[in-house]
Every structure is written in structure tokens, then in C-alpha cells.
C-alpha positions as CSV (number, residue, x, y, z in Angstrom):
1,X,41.1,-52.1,-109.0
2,X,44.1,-54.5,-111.0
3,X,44.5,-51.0,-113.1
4,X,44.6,-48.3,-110.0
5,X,47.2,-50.2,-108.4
6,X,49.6,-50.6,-111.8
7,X,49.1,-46.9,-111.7
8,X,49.7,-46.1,-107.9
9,X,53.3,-48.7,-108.2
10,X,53.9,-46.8,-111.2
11,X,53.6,-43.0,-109.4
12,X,55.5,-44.8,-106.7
13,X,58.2,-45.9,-109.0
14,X,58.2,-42.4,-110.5
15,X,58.7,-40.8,-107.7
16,X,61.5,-42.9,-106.1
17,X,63.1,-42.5,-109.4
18,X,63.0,-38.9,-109.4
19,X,64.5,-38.3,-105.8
20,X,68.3,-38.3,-106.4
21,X,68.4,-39.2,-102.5
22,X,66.2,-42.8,-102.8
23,X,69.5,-44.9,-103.4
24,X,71.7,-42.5,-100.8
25,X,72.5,-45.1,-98.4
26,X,72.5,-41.9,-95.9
27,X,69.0,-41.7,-96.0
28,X,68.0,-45.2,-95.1
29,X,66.4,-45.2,-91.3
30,X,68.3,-48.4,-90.5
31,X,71.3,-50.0,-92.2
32,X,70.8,-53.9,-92.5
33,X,74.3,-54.9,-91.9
34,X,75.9,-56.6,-88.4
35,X,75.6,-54.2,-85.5
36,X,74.3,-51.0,-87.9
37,X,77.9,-50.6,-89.4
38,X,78.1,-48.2,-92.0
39,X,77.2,-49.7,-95.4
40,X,80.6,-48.7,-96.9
41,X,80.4,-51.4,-100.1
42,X,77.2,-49.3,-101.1
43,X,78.7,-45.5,-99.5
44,X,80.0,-43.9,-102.5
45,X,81.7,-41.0,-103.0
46,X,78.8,-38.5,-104.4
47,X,76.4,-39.4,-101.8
48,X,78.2,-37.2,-99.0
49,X,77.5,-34.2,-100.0
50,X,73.9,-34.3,-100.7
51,X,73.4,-36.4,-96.8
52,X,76.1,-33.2,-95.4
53,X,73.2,-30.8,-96.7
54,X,70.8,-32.7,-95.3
55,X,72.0,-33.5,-92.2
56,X,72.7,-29.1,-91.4
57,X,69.4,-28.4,-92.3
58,X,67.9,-30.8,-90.2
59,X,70.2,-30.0,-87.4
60,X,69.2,-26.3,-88.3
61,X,65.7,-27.4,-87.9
62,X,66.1,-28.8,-84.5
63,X,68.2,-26.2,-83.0
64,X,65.3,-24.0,-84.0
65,X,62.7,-26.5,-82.4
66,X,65.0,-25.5,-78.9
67,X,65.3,-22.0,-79.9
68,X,61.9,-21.2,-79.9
69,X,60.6,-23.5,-77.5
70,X,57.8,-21.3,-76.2
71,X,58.3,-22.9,-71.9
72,X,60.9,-22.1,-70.3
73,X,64.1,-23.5,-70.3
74,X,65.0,-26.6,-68.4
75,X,67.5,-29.2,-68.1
76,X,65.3,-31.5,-70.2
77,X,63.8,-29.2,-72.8
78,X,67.2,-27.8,-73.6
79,X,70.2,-29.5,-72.8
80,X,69.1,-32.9,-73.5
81,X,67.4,-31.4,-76.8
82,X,70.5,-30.1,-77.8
83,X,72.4,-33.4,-77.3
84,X,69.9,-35.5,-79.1
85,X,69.6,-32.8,-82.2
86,X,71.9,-33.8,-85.6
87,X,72.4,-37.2,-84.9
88,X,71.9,-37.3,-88.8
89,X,74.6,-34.8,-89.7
90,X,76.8,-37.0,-86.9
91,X,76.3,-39.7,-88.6
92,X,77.2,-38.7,-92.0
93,X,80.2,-36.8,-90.1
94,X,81.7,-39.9,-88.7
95,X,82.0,-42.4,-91.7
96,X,83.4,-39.1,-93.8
97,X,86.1,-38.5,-91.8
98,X,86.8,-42.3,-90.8
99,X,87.1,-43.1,-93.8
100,X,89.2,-40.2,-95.2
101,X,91.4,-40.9,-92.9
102,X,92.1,-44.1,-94.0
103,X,91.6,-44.2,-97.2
104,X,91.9,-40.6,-98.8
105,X,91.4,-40.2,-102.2
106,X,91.7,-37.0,-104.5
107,X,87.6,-37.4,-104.8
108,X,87.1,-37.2,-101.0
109,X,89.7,-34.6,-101.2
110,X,88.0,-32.2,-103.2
111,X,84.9,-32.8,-101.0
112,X,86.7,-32.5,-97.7
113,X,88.0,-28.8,-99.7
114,X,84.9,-27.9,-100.4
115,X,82.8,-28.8,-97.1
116,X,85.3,-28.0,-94.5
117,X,84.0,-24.1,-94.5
118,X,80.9,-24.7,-94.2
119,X,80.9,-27.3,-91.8
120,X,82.9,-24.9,-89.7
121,X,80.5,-22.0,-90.4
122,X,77.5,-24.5,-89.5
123,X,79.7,-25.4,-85.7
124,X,80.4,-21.5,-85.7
125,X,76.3,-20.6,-86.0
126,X,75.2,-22.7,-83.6
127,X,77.6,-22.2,-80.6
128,X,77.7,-18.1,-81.1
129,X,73.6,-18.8,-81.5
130,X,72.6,-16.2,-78.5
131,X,69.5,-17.6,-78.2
132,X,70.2,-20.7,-77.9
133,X,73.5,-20.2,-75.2
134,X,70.5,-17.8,-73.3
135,X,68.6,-21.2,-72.8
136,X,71.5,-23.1,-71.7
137,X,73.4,-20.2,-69.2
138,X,69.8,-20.2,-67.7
139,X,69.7,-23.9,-67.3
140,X,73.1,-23.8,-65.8
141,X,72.6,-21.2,-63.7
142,X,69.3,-22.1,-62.0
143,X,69.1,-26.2,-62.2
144,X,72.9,-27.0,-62.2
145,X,72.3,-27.2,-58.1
146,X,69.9,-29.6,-58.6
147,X,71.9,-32.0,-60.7
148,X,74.2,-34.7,-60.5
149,X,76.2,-37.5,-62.0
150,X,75.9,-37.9,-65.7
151,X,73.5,-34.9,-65.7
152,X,75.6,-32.5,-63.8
153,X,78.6,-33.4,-66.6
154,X,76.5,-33.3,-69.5
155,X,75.5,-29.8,-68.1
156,X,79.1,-28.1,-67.7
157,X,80.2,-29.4,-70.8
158,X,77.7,-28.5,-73.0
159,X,77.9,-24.7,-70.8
160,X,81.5,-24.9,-71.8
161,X,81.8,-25.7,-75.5
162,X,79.9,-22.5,-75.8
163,X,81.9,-20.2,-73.5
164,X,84.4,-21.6,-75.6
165,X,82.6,-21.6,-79.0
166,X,82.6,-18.0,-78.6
167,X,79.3,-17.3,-77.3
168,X,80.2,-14.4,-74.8
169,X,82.3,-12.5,-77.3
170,X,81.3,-9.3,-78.3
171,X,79.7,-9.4,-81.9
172,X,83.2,-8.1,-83.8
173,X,84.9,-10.8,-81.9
174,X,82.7,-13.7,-82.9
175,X,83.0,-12.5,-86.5
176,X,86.9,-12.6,-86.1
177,X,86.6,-16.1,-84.3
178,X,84.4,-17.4,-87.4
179,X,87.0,-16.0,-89.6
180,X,89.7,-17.9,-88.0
181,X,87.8,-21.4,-87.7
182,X,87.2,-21.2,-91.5
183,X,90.6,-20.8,-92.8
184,X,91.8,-23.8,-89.5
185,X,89.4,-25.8,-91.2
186,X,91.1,-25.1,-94.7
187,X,94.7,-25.0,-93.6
188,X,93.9,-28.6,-91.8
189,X,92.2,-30.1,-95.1
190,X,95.6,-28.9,-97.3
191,X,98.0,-30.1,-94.6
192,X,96.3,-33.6,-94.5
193,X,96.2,-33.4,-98.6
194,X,100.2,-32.6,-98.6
195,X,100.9,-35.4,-96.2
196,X,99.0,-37.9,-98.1
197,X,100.5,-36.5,-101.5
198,X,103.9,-36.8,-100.1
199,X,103.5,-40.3,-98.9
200,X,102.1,-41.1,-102.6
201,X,105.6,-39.4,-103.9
202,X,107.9,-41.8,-102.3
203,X,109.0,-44.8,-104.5
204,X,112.1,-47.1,-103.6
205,X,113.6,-49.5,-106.2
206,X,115.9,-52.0,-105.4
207,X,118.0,-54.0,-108.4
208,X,120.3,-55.9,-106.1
209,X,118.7,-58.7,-104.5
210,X,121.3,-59.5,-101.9
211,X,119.6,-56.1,-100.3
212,X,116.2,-58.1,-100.0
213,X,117.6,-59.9,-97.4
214,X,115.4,-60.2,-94.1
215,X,112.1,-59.5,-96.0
216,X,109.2,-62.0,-96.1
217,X,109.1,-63.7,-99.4
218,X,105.4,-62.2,-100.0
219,X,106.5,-59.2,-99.6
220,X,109.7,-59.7,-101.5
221,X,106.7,-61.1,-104.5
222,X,104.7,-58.1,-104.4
223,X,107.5,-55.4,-104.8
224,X,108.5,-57.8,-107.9
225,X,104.9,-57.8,-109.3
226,X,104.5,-54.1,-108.6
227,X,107.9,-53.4,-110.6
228,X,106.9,-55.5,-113.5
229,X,103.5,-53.6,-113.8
230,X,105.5,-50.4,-113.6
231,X,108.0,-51.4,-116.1
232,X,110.9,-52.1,-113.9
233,X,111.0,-56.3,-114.3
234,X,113.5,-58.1,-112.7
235,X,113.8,-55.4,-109.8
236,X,111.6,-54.6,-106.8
237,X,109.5,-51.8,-105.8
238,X,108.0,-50.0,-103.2
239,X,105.9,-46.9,-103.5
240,X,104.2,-44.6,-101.2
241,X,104.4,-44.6,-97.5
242,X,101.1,-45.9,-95.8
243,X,101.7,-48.2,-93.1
244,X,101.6,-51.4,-94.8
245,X,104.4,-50.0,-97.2
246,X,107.1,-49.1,-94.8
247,X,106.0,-51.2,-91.6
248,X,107.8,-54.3,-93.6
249,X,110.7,-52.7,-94.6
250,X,111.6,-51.2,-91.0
251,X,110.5,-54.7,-89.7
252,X,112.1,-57.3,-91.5
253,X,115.1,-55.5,-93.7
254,X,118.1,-56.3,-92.9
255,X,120.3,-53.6,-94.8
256,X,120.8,-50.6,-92.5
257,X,121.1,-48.3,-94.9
258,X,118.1,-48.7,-96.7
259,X,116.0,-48.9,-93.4
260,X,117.3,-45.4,-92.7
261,X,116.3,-44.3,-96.1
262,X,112.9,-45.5,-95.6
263,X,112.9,-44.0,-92.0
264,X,113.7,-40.5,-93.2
265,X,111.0,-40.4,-95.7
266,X,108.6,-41.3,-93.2
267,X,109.8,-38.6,-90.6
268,X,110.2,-36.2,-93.2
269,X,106.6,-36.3,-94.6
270,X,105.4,-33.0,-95.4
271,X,109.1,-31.1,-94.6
272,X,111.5,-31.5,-98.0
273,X,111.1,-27.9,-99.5
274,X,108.4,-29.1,-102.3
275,X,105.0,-28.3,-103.3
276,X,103.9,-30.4,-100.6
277,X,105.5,-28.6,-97.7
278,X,103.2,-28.3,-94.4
279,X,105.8,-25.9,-92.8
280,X,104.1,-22.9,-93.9
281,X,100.7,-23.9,-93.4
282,X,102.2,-25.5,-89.6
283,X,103.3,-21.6,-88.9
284,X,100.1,-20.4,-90.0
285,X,97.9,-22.5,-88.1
286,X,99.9,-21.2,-85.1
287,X,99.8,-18.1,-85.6
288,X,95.8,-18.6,-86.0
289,X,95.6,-20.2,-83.0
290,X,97.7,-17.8,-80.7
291,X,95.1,-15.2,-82.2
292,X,92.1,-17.5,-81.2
293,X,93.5,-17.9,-77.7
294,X,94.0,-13.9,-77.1
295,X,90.1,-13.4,-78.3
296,X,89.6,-15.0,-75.1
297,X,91.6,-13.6,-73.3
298,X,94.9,-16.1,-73.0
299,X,98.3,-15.4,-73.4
300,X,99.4,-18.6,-75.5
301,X,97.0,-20.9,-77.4
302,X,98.7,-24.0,-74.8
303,X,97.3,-21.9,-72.1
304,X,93.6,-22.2,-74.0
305,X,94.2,-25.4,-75.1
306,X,95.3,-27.1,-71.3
307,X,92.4,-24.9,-69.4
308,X,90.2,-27.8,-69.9
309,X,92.8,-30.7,-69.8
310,X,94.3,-32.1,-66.1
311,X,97.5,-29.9,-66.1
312,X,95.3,-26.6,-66.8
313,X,98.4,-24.7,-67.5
314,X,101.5,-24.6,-69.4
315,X,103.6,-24.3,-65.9
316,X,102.7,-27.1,-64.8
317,X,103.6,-29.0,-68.1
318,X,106.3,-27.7,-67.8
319,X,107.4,-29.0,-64.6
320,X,106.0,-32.2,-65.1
321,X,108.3,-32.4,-68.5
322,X,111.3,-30.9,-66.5
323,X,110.6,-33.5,-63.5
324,X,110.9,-36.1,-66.2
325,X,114.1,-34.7,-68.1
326,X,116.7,-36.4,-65.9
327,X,115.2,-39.7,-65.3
328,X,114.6,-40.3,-69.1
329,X,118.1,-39.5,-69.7
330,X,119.6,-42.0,-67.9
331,X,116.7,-44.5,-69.1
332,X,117.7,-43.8,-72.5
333,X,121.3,-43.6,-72.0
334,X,121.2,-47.3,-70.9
335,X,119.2,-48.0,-73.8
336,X,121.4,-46.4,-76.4
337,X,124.4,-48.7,-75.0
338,X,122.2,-52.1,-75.4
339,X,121.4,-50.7,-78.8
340,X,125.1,-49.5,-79.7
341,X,126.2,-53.4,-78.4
342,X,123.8,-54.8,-80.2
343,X,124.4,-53.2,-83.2
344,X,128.5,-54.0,-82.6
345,X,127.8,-57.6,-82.0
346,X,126.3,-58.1,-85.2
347,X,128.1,-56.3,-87.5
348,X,131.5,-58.1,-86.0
349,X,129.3,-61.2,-86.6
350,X,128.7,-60.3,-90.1
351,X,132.5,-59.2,-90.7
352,X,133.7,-62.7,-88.8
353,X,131.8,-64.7,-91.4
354,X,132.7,-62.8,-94.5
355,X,136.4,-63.5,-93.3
356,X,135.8,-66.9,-93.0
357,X,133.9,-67.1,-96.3
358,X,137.6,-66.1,-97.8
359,X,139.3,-68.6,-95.8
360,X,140.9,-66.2,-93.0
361,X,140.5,-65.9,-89.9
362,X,141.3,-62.5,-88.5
363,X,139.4,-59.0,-89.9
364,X,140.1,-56.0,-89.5
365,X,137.5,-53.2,-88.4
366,X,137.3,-51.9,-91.9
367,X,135.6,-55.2,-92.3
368,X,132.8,-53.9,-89.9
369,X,130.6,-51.1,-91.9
370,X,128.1,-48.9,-89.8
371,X,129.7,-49.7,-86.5
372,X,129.4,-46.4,-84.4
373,X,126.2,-45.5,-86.9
């Protein structure tokens, strides 16, 4: 008996060590951490792609389960079905692109590259699925009556992520539909990979320390450190642009000039003429989507876009907008003169001491530098 079990524990162990998936924290039922949080300490990298696989062809699997669901369709059988089917590949889903977007790296890049197609040809699959949108129209048109509350939203929503999934078009229309939700899903990964590489490209050095003033002395300690590791001692540096880079500088510095130069390179992410430019990939992505629109049947992709948001249609945003235009003016009018006598206050201020430091006590406006800046 002592021997059968060595041998079952060592089959066991065999096995477990033979499933690349045993140690994918993806595939674990339940995460033993506070609340179910994502296990990100153990997440790595290389287990995404493996749980993305998974989680469409269990998805796959379930949509089929609905599909060919031999009763017939009903609010239960079918809608909430659909809703409860690749909770997996959701899961998986969210801590991707929650953590990409905080923390992108050129690994998760390549992967968000790579899976971005066929995640969108997976979303594409299922909504034009005629089958399946068969089972919901009939729910919707036969028990949508009957429902209410929850239910009754759950219902038109689902009805209308398909309408506008594509699952009325004609069969050369869905093709062209899946054709433009591929490259959208491409053009977004490369537009978020140029941002993030621009941000990275951005270094400031400062060698005079009289320009330090205003910043915190920890920050003032790291931008030393950081310059010493990249062989600039006895200056300070700053690289990249990622919140906790600029937020200091536009927060605490007191030298305008260099706040503005800090400023711009934020603004300007994506837009100075390089090999990280978004402005083509911005016009292409519009041009996609004006094409998306007319394949169902609206003039301007805002006109698709706003159909299912309050305002409905771009005339009425653009009232609202125009209603607005006047007030705001004067609002901001009043703000730029606090602003501008702000701003003149302190510089005079600045220029009254430095005249005093030399032992006068007049100065002229030439004293005063950025004053109608």
C-alpha cells in the first residue's frame, strides 16, 4: 500500500510537472489574497498568453453550449447564459489591460501586438454569430414585454451590442466591419506604444541649482542620484514623462521657464515629427471609423458614436457646446486677469528684492522677466 501511494504522488507529480499551465496563476479556481485581487507578485509576463487561449476557447465553448441549446430560447437560457459565459477570458482581460496601462513594458507590448487581432476577431465571431443573435432577437422580441428593471436593461443592451456588433449586416459588410476592427485594434496598440516611447524619450538635466528652487528636497535627491547613476554627477535629472515625473516639476518648480518646457513635452506626446508620431495613425483611425459608421448607415462616426450616449446626436452637442461658448469666455476671461495679476505681483516681488539685494531701491521693468508671459 506504502509503495502504490509513492507511485500515485509520483504520477501526480509527473503530471503537474508536465502541464506548462499548473503554476499559471490564471488557472487557479480562487486566488488566496485580500478580497480575490489579482495575484500580480506571482502574474508574470508569459502566463497571459497561454490563460488568453484558454479563456477564447472556453468562451467558444459556452457560446456553443447557447448556440445549440436544443429548447427554445428564453430570457434565462440565452441572455443570462450569454452574460455569465467567459468570465475566464474577462478575467484574464482585466488584469492585462490594467496593468498595461499602468505599467507597460516592451514585453507586454509585444503581447498586446500580437493578441490585439485576435481578440478583436474572437469579439467580431461572436457578435456577427447569426445563430446566436437568432436566439437573442427572439428573446427580445417575444419576452422583452414581460420584463422589467434590471432584466429589461440587461435585455436591450445585450440586443444592442449586437445590432451594433454587426449582426444585421449583410455577409460582405460584416467581412469589411471585421476588417476594420482588426487594424482599430492594431492602430490603438501602436498609438499607445508611441505615447509610452515618447514619454520614455524625454530627459531634462539641470546643472544650475539656483533652478531647483521650489522642489522638495526628495525630489531634488533623487534627480541627483538618478544623474550620478547616468553619469551626469553633480547635476540633476529627470527622465521620461509618467506622472510621478512631471507632476513635481509643474507642482513645486519655481522657474517658469522650465515648467513650460516640461509642460510642452507633456502636451506634445506623440506630435514632434519622430518615429513616434500618432498623427498618422490619429487620421487613420478616423478615417476607419467614419467607414465603420457609414456600414451602418450614419453619416459621421459622432453620429454612431452619440446614438447610444444622452445627447444622441451631434446637433445637439453642438448646441449644448455653443450654449456654453459665451459663458465660459467670460469665466475664463476673469480667470486669466487673476492669473496675469498674480503672475505681476510676484515677479515685481522678485525684481523688488533683487534691487534691494544690491542696495537700491527703485527697478526698472527690465528687472521683471516673463511679465506679460
Amino acid at each position: 500500500m506504502k509503495h502504490l501511494t509513492i507511485i500515485t504522488l509520483a504520477a501526480l507529480t509527473l503530471m503537474c510537472s508536465c502541464n506548462p499551465n499548473s503554476r499559471n496563476p490564471f488557472f487557479q479556481e480562487n486566488w488566496d489574497t485580500p478580497w480575490g485581487v489579482n495575484p500580480f507578485d506571482k502574474i508574470k509576463c508569459e502566463h497571459y498568453k497561454p490563460a488568453f487561449m484558454e479563456g477564447m476557447k472556453r468562451h467558444n465553448a459556452e457560446i456553443n453550449a447557447i448556440v445549440n441549446n436544443p429548447e427554445e430560447p428564453t430570457f434565462e437560457n440565452t441572455i443570462v447564459a450569454l452574460e455569465a459565459s467567459g468570465l475566464f477570458l474577462e478575467r484574464v482581460m482585466l488584469c492585462f489591460f490594467n496593468i498595461i496601462s499602468s505599467e507597460r513594458t516592451e514585453k507586454l507590448t509585444a503581447l498586446d501586438e500580437e493578441m490585439a487581432p485576435i481578440l478583436s476577431k474572437h469579439t467580431d465571431e461572436i457578435a456577427m454569430n447569426p445563430k446566436l443573435f437568432e436566439r437573442v432577437k427572439f428573446v427580445y422580441d417575444n419576452e422583452r414585454a414581460n420584463l422589467q428593471g434590471e432584466d429589461l436593461m440587461l435585455l436591450d443592451i445585450v440586443y444592442k451590442n449586437f445590432v451594433r456588433g454587426g449582426a444585421n449586416l449583410d455577409e460582405e459588410s460584416k467581412a469589411e466591419l471585421m476588417k476594420i476592427n482588426e487594424e482599430l485594434s492594431i492602430l490603438g496598440v501602436q498609438f499607445g506604444k508611441n505615447v509610452l516611447n515618447d514619454q520614455n524619450a524625454f530627459v531634462l538635466i539641470i546643472d544650475n541649482e539656483e533652478d531647483l528652487a521650489g522642489l522638495p528636497a526628495a525630489v531634488v535627491a533623487a534627480a541627483a542620484d538618478l544623474a550620478k547613476r547616468e553619469g551626469h554627477e553633480g547635476k540633476w535629472m529627470w527622465k521620461s514623462l509618467q506622472r510621478s515625473v512631471f507632476t513635481p516639476l509643474l507642482t513645486f518648480l519655481d522657474n517658469r521657464d522650465l515648467r513650460e518646457k516640461v509642460w510642452r513635452a507633456y502636451v506634445n506626446v506623440g506630435n514632434n515629427g519622430n518615429e513616434n508620431d500618432n498623427n498618422q495613425i490619429v487620421s487613420r483611425i478616423a478615417s476607419l471609423e467614419l467607414e465603420k459608421a457609414k456600414l451602418f448607415g450614419f453619416e459621421t462616426s459622432a453620429a454612431f458614436v452619440l446614438e447610444e450616449n444622452m445627447a444622441k446626436n451631434p446637433q445637439t452637442v453642438h448646441k449644448f457646446l455653443s450654449d456654453l461658448w459665451k459663458p465660459t469666455q467670460e469665466v475664463l476671461k476673469k480667470e486669466r486677469e487673476v492669473l496675469q495679476n498674480y503672475v505681476m505681483r510676484h515677479y515685481v516681488s522678485i525684481a523688488a528684492n533683487a534691487a534691494k539685494a544690491r542696495g537700491e531701491t527703485r527697478f526698472s521693468v527690465e528687472d521683471i522677466p516673463n511679465l506679460q508671459a
